[in-house]
PDB file of N, CA, C and O in Angstrom:
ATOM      1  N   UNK A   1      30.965  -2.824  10.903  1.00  0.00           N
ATOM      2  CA  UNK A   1      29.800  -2.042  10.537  1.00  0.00           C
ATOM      3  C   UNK A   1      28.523  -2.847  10.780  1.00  0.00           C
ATOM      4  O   UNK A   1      28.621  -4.071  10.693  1.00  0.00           O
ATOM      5  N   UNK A   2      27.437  -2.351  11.048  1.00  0.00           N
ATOM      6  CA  UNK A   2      26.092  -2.343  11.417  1.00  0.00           C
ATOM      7  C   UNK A   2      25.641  -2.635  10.541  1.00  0.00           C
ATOM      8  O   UNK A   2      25.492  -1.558   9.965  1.00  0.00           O
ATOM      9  N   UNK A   3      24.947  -3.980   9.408  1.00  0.00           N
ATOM     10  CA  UNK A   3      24.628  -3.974   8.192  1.00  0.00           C
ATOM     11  C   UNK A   3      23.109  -3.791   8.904  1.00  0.00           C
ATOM     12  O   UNK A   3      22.428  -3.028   8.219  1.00  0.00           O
ATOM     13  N   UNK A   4      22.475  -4.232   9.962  1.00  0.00           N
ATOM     14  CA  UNK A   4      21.691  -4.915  10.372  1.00  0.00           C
ATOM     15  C   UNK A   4      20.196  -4.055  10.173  1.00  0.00           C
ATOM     16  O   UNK A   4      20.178  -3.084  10.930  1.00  0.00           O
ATOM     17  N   UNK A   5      19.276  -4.146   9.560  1.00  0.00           N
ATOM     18  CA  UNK A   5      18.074  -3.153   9.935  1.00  0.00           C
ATOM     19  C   UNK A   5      17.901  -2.144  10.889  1.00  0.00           C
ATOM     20  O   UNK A   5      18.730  -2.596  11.679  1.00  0.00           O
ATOM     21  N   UNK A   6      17.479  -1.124  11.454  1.00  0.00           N
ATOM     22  CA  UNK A   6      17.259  -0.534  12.908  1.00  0.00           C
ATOM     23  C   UNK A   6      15.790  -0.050  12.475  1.00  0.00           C
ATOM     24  O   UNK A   6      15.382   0.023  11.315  1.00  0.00           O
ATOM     25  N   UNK A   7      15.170   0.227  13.494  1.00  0.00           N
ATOM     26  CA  UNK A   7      14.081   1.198  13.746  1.00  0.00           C
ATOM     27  C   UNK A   7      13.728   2.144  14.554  1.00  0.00           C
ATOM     28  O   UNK A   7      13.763   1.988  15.774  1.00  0.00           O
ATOM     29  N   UNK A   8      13.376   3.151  14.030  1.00  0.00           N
ATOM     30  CA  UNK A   8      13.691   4.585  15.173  1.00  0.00           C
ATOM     31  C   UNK A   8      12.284   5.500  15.033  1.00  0.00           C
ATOM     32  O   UNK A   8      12.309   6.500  14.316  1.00  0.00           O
ATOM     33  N   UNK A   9      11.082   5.125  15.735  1.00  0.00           N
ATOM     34  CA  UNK A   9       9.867   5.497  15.998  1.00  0.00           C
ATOM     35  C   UNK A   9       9.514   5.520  14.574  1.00  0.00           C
ATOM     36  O   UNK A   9       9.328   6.509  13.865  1.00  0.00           O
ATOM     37  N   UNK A  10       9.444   4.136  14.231  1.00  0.00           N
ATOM     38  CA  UNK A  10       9.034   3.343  13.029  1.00  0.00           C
ATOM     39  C   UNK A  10       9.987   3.363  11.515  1.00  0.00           C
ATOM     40  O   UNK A  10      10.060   2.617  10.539  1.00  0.00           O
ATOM     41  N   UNK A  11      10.584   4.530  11.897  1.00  0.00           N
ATOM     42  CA  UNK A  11      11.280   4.857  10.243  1.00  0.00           C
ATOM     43  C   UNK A  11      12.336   3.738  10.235  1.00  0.00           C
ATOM     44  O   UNK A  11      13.118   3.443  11.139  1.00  0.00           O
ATOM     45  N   UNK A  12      12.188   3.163   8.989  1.00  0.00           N
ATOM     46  CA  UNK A  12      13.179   1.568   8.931  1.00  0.00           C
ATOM     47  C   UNK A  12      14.639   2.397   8.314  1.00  0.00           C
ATOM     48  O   UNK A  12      14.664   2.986   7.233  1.00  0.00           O
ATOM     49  N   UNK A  13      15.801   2.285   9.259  1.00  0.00           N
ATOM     50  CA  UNK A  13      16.919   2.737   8.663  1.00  0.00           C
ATOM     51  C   UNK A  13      18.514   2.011   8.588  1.00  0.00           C
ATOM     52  O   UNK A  13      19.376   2.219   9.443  1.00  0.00           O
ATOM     53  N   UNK A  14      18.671   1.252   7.557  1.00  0.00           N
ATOM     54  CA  UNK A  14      20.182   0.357   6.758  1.00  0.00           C
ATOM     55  C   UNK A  14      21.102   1.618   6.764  1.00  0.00           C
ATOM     56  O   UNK A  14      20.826   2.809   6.619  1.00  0.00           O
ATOM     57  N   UNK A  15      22.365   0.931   6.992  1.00  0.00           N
ATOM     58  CA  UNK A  15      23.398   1.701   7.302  1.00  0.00           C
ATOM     59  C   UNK A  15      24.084   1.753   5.984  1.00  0.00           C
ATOM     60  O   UNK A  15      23.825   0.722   5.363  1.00  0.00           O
ATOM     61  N   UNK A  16      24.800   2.495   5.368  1.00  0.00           N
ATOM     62  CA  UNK A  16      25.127   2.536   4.154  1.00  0.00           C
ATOM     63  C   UNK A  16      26.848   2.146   4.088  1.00  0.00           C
ATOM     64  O   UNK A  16      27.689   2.871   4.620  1.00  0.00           O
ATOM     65  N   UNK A  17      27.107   1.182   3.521  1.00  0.00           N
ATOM     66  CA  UNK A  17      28.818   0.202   3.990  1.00  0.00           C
ATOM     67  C   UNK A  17      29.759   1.191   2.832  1.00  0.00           C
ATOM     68  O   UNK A  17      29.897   1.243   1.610  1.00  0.00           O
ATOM     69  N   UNK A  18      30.265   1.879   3.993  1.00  0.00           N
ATOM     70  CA  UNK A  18      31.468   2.587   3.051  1.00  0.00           C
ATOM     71  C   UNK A  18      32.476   2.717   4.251  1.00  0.00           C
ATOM     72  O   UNK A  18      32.539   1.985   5.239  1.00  0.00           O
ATOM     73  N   UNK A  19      33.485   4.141   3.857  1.00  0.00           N
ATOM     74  CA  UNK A  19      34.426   3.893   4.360  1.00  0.00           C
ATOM     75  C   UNK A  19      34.523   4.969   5.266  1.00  0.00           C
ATOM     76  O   UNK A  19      35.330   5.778   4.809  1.00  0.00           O
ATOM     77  N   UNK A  20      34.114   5.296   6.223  1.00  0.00           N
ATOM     78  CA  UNK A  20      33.660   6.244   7.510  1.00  0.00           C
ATOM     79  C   UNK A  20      34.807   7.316   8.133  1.00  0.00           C
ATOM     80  O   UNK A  20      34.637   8.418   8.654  1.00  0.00           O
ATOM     81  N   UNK A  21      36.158   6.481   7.847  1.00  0.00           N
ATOM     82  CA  UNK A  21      37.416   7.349   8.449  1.00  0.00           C
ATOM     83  C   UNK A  21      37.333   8.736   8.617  1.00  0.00           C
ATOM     84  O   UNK A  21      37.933   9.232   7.664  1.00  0.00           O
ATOM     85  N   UNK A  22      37.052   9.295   9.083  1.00  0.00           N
ATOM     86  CA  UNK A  22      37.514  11.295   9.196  1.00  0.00           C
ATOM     87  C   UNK A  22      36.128  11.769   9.041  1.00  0.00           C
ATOM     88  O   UNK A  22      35.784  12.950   9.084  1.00  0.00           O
ATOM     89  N   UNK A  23      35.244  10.596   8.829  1.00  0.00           N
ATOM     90  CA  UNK A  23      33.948  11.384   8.734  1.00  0.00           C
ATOM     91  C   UNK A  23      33.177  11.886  10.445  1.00  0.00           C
ATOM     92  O   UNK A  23      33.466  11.281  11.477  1.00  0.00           O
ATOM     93  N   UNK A  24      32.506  12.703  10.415  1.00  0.00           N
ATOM     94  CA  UNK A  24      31.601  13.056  11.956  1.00  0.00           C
ATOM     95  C   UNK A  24      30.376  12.347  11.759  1.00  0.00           C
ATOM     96  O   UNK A  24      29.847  12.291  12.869  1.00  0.00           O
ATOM     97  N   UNK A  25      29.453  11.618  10.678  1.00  0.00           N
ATOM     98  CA  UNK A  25      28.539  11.301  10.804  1.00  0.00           C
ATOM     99  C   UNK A  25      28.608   9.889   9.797  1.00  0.00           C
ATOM    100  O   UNK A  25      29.697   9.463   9.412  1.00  0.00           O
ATOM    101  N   UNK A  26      27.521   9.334   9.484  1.00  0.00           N
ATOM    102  CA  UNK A  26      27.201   7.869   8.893  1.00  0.00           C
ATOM    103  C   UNK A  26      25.729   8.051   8.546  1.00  0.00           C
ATOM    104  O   UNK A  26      24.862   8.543   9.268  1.00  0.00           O
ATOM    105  N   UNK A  27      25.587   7.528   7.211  1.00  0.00           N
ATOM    106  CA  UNK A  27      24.429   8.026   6.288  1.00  0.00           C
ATOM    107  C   UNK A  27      23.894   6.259   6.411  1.00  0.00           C
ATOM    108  O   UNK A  27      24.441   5.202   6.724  1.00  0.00           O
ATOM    109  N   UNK A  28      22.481   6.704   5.954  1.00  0.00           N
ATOM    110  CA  UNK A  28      21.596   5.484   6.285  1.00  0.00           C
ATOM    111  C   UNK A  28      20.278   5.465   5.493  1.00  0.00           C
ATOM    112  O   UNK A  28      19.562   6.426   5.773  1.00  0.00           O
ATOM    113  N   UNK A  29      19.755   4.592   4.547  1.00  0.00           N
ATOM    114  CA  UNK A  29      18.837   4.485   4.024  1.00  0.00           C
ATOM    115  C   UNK A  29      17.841   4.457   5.000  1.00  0.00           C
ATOM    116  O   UNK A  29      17.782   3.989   6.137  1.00  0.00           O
ATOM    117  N   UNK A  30      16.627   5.430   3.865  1.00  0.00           N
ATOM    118  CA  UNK A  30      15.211   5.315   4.614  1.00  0.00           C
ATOM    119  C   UNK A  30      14.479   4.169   3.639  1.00  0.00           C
ATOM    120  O   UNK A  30      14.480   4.080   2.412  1.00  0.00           O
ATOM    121  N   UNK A  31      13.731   3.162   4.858  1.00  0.00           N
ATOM    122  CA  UNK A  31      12.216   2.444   4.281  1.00  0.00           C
ATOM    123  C   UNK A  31      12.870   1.882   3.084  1.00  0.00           C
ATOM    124  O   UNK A  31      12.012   1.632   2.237  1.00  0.00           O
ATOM    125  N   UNK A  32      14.794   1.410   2.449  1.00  0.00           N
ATOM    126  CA  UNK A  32      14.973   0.365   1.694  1.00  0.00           C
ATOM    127  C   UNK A  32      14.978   1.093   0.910  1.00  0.00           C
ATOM    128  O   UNK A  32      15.773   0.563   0.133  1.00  0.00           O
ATOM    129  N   UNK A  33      14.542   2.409   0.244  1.00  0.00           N
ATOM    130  CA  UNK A  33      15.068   3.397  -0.558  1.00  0.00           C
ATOM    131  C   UNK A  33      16.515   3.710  -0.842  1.00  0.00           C
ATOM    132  O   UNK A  33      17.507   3.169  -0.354  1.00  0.00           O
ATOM    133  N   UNK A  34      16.416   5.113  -2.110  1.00  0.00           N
ATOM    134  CA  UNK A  34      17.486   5.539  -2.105  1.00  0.00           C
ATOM    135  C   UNK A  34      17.616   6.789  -1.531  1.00  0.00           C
ATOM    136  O   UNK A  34      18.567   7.542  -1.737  1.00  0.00           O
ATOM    137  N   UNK A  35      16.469   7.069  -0.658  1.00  0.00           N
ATOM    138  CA  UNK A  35      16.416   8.524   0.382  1.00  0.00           C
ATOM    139  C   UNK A  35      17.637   7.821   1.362  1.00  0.00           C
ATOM    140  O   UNK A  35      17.888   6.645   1.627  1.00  0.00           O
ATOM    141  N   UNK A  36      18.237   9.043   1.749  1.00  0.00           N
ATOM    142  CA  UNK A  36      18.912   8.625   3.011  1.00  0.00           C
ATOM    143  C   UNK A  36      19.385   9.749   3.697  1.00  0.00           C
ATOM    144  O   UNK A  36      19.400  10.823   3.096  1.00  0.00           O
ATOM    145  N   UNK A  37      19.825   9.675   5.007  1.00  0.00           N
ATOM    146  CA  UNK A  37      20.093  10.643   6.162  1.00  0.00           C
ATOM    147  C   UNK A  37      21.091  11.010   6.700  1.00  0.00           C
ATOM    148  O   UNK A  37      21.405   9.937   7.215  1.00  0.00           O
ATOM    149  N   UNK A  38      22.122  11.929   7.099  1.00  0.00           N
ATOM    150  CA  UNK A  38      23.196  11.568   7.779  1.00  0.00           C
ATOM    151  C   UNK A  38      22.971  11.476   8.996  1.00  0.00           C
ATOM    152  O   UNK A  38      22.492  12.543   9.380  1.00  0.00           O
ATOM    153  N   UNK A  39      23.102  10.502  10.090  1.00  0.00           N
ATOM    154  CA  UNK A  39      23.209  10.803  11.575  1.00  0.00           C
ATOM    155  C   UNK A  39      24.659  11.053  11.768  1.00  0.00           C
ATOM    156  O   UNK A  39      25.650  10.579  11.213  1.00  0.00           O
ATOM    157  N   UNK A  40      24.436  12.334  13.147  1.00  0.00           N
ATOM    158  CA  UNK A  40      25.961  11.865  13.418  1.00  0.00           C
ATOM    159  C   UNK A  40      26.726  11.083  14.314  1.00  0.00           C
ATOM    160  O   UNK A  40      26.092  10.253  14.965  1.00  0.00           O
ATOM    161  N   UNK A  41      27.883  11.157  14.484  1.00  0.00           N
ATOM    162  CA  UNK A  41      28.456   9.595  15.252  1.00  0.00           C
ATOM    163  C   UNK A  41      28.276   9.764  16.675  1.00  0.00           C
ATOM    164  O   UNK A  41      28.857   8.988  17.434  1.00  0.00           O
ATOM    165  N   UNK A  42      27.335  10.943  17.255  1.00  0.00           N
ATOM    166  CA  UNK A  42      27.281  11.011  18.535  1.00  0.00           C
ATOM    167  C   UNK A  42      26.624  10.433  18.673  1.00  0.00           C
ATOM    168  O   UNK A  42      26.899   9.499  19.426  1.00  0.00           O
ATOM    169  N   UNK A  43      25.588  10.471  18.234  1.00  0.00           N
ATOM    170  CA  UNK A  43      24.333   9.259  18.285  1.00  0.00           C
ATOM    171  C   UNK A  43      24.481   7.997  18.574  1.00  0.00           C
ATOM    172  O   UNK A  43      23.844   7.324  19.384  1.00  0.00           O
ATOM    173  N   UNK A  44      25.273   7.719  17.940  1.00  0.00           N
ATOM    174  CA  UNK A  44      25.834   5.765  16.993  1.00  0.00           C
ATOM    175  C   UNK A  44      27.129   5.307  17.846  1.00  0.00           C
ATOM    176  O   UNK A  44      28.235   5.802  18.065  1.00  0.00           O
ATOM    177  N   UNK A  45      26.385   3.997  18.259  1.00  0.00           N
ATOM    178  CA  UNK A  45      27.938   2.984  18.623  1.00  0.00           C
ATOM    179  C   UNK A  45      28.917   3.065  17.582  1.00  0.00           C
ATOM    180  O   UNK A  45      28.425   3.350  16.490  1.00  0.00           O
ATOM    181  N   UNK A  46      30.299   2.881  17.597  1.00  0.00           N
ATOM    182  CA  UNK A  46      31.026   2.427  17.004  1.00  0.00           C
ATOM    183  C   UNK A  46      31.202   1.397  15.906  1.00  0.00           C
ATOM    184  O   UNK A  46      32.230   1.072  15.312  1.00  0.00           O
ATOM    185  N   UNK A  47      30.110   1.013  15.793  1.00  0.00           N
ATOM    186  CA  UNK A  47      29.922  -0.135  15.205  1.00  0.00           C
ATOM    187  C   UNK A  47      28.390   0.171  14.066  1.00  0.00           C
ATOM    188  O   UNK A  47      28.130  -0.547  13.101  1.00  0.00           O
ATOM    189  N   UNK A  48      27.454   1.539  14.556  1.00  0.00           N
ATOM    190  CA  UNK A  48      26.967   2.259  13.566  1.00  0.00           C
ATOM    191  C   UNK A  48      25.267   1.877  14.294  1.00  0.00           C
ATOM    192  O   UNK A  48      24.191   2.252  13.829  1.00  0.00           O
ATOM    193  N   UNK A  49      25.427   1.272  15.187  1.00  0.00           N
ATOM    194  CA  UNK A  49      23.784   1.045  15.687  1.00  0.00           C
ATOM    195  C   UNK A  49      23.816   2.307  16.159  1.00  0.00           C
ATOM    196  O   UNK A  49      24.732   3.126  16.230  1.00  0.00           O
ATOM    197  N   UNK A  50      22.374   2.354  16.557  1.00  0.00           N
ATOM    198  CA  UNK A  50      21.492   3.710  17.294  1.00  0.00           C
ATOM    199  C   UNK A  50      22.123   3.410  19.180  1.00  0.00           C
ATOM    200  O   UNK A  50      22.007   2.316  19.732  1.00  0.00           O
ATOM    201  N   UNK A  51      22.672   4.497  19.771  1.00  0.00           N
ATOM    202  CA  UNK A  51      22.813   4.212  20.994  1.00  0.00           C
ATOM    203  C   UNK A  51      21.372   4.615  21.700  1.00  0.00           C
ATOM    204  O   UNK A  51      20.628   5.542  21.377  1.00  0.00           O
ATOM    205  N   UNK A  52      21.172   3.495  22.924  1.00  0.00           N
ATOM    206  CA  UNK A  52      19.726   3.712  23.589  1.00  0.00           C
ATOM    207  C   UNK A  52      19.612   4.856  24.000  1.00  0.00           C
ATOM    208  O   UNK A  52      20.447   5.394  24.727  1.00  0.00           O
ATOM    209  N   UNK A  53      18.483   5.432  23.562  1.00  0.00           N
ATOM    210  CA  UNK A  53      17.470   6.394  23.993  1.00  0.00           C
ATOM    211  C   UNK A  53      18.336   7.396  23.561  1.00  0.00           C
ATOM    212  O   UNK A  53      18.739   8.028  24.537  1.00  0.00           O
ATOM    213  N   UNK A  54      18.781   7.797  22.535  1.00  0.00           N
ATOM    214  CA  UNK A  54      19.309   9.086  21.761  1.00  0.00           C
ATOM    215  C   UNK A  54      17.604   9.575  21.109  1.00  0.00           C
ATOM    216  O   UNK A  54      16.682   8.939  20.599  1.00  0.00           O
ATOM    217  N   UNK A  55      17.823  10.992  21.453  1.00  0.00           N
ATOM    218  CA  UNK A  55      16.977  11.492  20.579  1.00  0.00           C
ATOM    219  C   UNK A  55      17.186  12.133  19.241  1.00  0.00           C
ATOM    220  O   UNK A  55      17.259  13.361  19.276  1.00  0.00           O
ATOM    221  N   UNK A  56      17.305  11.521  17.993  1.00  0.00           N
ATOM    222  CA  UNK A  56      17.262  12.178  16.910  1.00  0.00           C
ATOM    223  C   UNK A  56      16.517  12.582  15.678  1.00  0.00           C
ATOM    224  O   UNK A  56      16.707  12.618  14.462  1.00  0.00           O
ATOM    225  N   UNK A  57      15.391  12.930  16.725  1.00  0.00           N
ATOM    226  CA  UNK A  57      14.336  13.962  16.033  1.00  0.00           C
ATOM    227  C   UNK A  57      14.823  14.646  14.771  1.00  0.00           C
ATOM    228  O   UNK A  57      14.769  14.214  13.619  1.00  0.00           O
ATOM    229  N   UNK A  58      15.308  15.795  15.211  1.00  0.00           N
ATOM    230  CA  UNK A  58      15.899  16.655  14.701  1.00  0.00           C
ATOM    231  C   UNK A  58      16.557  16.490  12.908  1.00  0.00           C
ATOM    232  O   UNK A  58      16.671  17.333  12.019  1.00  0.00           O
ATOM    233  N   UNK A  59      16.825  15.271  12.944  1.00  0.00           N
ATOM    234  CA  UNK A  59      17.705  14.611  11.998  1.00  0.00           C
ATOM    235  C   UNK A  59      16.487  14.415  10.968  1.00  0.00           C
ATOM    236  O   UNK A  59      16.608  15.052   9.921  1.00  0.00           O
ATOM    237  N   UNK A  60      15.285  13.598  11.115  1.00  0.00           N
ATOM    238  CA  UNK A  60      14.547  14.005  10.557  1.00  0.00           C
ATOM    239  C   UNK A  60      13.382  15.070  10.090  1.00  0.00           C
ATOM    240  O   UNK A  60      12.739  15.159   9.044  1.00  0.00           O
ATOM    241  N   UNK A  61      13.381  15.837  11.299  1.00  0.00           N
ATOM    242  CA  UNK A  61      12.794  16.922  10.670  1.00  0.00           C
ATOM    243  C   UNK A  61      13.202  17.729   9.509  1.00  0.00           C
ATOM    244  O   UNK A  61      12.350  18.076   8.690  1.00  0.00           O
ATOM    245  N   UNK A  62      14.795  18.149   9.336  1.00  0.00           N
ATOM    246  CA  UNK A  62      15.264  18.812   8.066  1.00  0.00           C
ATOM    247  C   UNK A  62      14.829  17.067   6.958  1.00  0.00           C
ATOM    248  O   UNK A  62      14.486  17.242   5.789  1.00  0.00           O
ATOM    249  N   UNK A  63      14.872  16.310   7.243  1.00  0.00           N
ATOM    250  CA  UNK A  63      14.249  15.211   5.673  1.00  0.00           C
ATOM    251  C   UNK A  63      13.238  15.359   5.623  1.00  0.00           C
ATOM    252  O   UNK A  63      12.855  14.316   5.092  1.00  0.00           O
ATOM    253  N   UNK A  64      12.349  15.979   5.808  1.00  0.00           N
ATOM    254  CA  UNK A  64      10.960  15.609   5.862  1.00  0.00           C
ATOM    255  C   UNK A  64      10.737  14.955   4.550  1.00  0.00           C
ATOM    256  O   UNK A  64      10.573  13.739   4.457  1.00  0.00           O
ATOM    257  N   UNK A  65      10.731  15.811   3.476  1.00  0.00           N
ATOM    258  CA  UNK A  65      10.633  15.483   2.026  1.00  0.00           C
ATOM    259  C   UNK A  65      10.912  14.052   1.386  1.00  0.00           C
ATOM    260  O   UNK A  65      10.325  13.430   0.501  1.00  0.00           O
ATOM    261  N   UNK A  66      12.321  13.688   2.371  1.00  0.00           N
ATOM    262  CA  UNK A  66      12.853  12.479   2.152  1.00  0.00           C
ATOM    263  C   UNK A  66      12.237  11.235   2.368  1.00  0.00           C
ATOM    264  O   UNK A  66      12.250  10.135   1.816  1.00  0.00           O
ATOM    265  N   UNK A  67      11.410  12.017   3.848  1.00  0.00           N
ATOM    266  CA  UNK A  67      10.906  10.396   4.399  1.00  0.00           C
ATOM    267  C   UNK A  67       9.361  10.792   3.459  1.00  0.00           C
ATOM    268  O   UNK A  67       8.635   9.798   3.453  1.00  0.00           O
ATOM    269  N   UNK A  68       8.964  11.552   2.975  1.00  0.00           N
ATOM    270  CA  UNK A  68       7.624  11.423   2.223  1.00  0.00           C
ATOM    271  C   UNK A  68       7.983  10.384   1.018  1.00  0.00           C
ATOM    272  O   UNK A  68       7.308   9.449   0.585  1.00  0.00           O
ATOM    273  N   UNK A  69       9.517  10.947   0.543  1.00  0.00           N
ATOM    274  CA  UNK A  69       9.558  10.052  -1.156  1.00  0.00           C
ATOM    275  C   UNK A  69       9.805   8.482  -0.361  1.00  0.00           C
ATOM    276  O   UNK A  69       9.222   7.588  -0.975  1.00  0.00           O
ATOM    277  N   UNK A  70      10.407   8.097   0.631  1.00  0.00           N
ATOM    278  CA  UNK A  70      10.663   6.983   1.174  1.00  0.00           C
ATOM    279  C   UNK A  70       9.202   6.092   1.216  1.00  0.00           C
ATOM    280  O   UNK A  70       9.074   4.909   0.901  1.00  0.00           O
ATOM    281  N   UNK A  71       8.337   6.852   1.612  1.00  0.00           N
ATOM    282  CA  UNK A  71       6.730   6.296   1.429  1.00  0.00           C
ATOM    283  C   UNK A  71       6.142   6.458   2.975  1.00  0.00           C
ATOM    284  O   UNK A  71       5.354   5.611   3.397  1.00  0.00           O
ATOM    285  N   UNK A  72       6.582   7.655   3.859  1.00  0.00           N
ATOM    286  CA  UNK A  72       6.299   7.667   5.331  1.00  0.00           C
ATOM    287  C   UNK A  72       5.132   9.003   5.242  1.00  0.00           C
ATOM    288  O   UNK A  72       5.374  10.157   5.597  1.00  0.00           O
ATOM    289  N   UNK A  73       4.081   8.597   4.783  1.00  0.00           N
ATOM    290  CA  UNK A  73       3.016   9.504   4.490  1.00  0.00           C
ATOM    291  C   UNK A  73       2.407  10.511   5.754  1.00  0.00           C
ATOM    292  O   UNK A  73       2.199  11.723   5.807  1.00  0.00           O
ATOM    293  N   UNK A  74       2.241   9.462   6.678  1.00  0.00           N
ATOM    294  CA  UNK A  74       1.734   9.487   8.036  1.00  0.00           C
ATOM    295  C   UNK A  74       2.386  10.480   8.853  1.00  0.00           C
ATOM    296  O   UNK A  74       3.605  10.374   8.720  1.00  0.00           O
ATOM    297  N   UNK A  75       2.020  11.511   9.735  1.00  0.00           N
ATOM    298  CA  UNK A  75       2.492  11.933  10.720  1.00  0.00           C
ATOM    299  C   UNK A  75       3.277  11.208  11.749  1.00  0.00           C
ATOM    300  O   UNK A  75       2.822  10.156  12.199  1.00  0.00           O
ATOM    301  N   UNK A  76       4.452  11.688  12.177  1.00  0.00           N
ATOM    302  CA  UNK A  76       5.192  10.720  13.113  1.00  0.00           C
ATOM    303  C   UNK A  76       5.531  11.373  14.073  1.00  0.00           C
ATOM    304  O   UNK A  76       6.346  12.230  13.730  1.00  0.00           O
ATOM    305  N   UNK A  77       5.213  11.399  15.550  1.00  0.00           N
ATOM    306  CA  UNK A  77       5.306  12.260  16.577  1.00  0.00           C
ATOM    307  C   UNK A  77       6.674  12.471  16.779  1.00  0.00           C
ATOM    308  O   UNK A  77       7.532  11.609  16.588  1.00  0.00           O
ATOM    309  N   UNK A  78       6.967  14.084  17.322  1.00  0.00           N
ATOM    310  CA  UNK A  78       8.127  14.681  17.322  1.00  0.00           C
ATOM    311  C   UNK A  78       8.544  15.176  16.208  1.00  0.00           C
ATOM    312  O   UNK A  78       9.196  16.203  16.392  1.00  0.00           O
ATOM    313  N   UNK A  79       8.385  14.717  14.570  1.00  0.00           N
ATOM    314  CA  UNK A  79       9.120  14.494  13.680  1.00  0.00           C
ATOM    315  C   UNK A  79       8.201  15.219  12.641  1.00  0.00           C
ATOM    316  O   UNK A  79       8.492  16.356  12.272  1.00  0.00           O
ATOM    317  N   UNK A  80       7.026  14.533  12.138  1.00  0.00           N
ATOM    318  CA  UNK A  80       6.186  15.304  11.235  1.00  0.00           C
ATOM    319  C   UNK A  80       4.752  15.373  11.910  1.00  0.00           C
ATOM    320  O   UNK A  80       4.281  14.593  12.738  1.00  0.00           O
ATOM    321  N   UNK A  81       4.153  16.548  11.325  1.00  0.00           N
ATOM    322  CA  UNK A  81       2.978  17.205  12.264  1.00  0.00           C
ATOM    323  C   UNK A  81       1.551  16.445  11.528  1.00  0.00           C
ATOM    324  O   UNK A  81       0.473  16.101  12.013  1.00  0.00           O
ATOM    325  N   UNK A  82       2.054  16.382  10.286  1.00  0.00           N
ATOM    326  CA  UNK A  82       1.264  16.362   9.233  1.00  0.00           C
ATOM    327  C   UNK A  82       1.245  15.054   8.481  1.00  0.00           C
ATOM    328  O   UNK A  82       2.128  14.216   8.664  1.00  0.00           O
ATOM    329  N   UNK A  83       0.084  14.840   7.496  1.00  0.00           N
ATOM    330  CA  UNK A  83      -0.011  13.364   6.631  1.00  0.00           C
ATOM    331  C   UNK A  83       0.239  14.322   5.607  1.00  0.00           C
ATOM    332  O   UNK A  83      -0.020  15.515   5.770  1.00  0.00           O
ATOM    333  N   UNK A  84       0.911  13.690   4.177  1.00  0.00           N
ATOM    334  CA  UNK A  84       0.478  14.240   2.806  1.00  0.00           C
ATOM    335  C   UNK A  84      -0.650  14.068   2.633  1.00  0.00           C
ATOM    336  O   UNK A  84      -1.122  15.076   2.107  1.00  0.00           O
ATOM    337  N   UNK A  85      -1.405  13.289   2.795  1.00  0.00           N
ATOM    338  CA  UNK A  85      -3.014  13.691   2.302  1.00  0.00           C
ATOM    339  C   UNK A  85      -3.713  14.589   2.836  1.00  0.00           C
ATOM    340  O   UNK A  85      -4.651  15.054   2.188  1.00  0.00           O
ATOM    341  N   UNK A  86      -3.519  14.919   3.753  1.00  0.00           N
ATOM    342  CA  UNK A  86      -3.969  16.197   4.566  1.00  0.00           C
ATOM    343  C   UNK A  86      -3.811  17.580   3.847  1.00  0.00           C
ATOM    344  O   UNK A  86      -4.142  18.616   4.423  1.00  0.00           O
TER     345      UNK A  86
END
């Protein structure tokens, strides 16, 4: 497993160490929180990193909420349109 940090158009995301067998996806803390995401394993090496140049937009757009409580205020292209202070 992937303990290792990643970053994916800034959002900081830890892989969460459990036991993956029969699962389709692998959940991952946002920004060191207890928000977290499922990606699924199409995305992800075997080993739980981000494979190059996957796009998984998508994955965060249904969190939006998540990455706000995570502390990702800011608009993030592709992903959120908007700041909360806005």
């Amino acid at each position: 497993m992937n303990k290792l940090i990643q970053f994916y158009k800034g959002i900081r995301l830890e892989l969460i160490k459990r036991n993956y067998k029969g699962y389709l996806a692998k959940r991952f803390t946002l920004n060191g929180t207890n928000q977290n995401v499922w990606i699924p394993n199409k995305h992800l090496e075997p080993n739980g990193a981000l494979k190059e140049g996957e796009n998984i937009d998508y994955v965060f757009r249904k969190a939006k909420r998540q990455l706000e409580i995570a502390g990702y205020s800011q608009a993030i292209v592709g992903i959120k349109k908007r700041s909360v202070d806005a």
